[in-house]
C-alpha positions as CSV (number, residue, x, y, z in Angstrom):
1,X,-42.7,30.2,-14.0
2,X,-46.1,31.6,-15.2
3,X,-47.0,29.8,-18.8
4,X,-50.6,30.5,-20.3
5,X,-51.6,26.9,-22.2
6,X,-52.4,27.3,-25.6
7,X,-53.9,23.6,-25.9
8,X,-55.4,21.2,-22.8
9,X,-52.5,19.5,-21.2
10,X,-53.6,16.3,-19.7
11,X,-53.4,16.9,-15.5
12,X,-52.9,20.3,-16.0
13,X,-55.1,22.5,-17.4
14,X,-57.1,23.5,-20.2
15,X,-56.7,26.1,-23.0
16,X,-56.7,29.5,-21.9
17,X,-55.6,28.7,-18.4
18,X,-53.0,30.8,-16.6
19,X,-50.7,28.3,-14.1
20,X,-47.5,28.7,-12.3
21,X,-45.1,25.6,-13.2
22,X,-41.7,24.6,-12.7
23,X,-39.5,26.0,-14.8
24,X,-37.8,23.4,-16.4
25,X,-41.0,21.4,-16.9
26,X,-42.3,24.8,-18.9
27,X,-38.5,25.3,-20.6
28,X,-38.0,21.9,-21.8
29,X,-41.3,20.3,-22.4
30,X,-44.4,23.0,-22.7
31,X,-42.8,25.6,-24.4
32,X,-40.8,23.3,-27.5
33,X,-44.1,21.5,-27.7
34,X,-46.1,24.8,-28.3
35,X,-48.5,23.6,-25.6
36,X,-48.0,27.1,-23.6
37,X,-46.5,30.6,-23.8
38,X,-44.5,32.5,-21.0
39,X,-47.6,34.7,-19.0
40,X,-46.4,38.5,-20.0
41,X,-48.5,41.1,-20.1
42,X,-48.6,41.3,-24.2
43,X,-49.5,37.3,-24.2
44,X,-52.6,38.1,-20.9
45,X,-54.0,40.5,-23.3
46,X,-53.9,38.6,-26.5
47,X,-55.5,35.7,-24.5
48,X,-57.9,38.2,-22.8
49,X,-58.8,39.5,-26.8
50,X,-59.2,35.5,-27.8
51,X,-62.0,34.9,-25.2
52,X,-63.6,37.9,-26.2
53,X,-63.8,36.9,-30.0
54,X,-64.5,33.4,-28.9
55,X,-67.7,34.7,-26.7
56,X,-69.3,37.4,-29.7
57,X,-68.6,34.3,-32.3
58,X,-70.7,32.6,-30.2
59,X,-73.6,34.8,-29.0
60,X,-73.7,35.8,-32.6
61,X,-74.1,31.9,-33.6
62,X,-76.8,31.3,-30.7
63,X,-79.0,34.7,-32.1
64,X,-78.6,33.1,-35.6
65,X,-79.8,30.4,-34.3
66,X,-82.5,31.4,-32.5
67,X,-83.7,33.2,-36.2
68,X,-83.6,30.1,-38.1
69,X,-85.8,28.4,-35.7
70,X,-88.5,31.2,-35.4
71,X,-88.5,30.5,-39.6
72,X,-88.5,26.7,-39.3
73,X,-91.5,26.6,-37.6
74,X,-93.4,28.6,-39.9
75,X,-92.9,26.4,-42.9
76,X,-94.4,23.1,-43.7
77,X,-92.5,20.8,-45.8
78,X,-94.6,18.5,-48.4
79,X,-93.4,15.2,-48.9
80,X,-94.5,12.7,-51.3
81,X,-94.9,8.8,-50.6
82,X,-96.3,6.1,-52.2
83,X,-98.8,4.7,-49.8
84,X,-101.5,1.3,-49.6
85,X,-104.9,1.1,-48.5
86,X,-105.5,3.3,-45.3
87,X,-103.0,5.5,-45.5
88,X,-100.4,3.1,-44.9
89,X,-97.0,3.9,-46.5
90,X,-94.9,1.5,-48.6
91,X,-91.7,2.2,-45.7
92,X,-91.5,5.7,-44.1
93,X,-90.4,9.1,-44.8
94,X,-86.7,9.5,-44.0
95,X,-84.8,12.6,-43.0
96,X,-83.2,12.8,-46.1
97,X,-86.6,13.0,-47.9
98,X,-87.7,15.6,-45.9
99,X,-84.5,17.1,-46.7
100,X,-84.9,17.3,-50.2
101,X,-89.0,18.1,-50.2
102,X,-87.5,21.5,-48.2
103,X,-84.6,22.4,-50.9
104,X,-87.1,22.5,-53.6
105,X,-90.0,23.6,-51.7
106,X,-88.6,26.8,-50.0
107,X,-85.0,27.2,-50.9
108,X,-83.7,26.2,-47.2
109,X,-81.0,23.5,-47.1
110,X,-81.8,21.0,-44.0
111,X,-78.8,19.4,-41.9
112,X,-80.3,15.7,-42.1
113,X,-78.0,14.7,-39.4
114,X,-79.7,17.4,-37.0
115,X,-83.0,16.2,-37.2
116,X,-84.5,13.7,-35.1
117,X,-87.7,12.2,-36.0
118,X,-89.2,10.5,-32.7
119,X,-91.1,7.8,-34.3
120,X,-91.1,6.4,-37.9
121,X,-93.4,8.5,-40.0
122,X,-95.0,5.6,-41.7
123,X,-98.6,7.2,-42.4
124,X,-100.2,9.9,-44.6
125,X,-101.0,13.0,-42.9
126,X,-99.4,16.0,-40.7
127,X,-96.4,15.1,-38.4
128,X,-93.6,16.8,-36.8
129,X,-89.8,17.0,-37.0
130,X,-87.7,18.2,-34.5
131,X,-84.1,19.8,-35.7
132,X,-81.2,20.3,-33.3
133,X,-79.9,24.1,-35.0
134,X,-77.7,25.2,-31.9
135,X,-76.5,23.1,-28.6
136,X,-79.3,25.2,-27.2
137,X,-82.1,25.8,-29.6
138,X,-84.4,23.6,-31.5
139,X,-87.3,24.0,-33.9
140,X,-90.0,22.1,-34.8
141,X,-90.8,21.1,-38.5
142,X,-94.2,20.4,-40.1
143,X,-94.3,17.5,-42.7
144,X,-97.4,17.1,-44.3
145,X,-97.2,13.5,-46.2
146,X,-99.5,13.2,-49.2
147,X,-99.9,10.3,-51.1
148,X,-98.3,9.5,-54.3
């Protein structure tokens, strides 16, 4: 029997796939289980229209993507610290403070979770901040720390 799964069945397929399995496996444990649908032509073309959707969705979220970064790196984000003699900070500049220096400052709410900062920002000055906005695309964030 021809089932397409509608979920990732362990040692047999993933989502989407179209297989050809015993019937009474695809009778009495796939189909109850809503793990796949019998392969007509009505269910192919649903499936067919799915992919579709799925593949816009995305392209659409990479282009997005792809935007935001180009405005990312444009910006430079102020943050405030309260530093010692020679620059030196008292701690370092977190994600979460650059995060909230670039709410107030332009408007843009930052994921604090997608940035990576490489190493401790722990001095006054210019430094960058790389955000993960896609799987694919990344931008690069200028903080300017100025003492407090």
């Amino acid at each position: 029997m021809k089932v397409i799964l509608l979920q990732e069945v362990k040692k047999l397929g993933k989502k989407g796939d179209v297989l050809e399995v015993a019937e009474g496996y695809a009778r009495n444990f796939l189909l109850p289980r809503k793990l796949a649908a019998q392969a007509t032509p009505d269910t192919m073309n649903q499936m067919q229209q799915q992919k579709n959707a799925t593949a816009d969705r995305q392209k659409r979220q990479l282009e997005e993507a792809r935007l935001m970064a180009a405005q990312l790196g444009q910006i430079e984000v102020k943050v405030k610290a309260k530093a010692g003699e020679g620059g030196k900070l008292f701690g370092a500049v977190t994600t979460k403070d650059i995060s909230d220096a670039a709410k107030i400052q332009h408007g843009i709410e930052l994921d604090r979770r997608k940035m990576e900062i490489t190493e401790p920002i722990k001095n006054l000055g210019p430094s960058s901040v790389v955000m993960k906005i896609h799987p694919e695309v990344t931008a690069e964030i200028k903080v300017q720390v100025i003492g407090e």
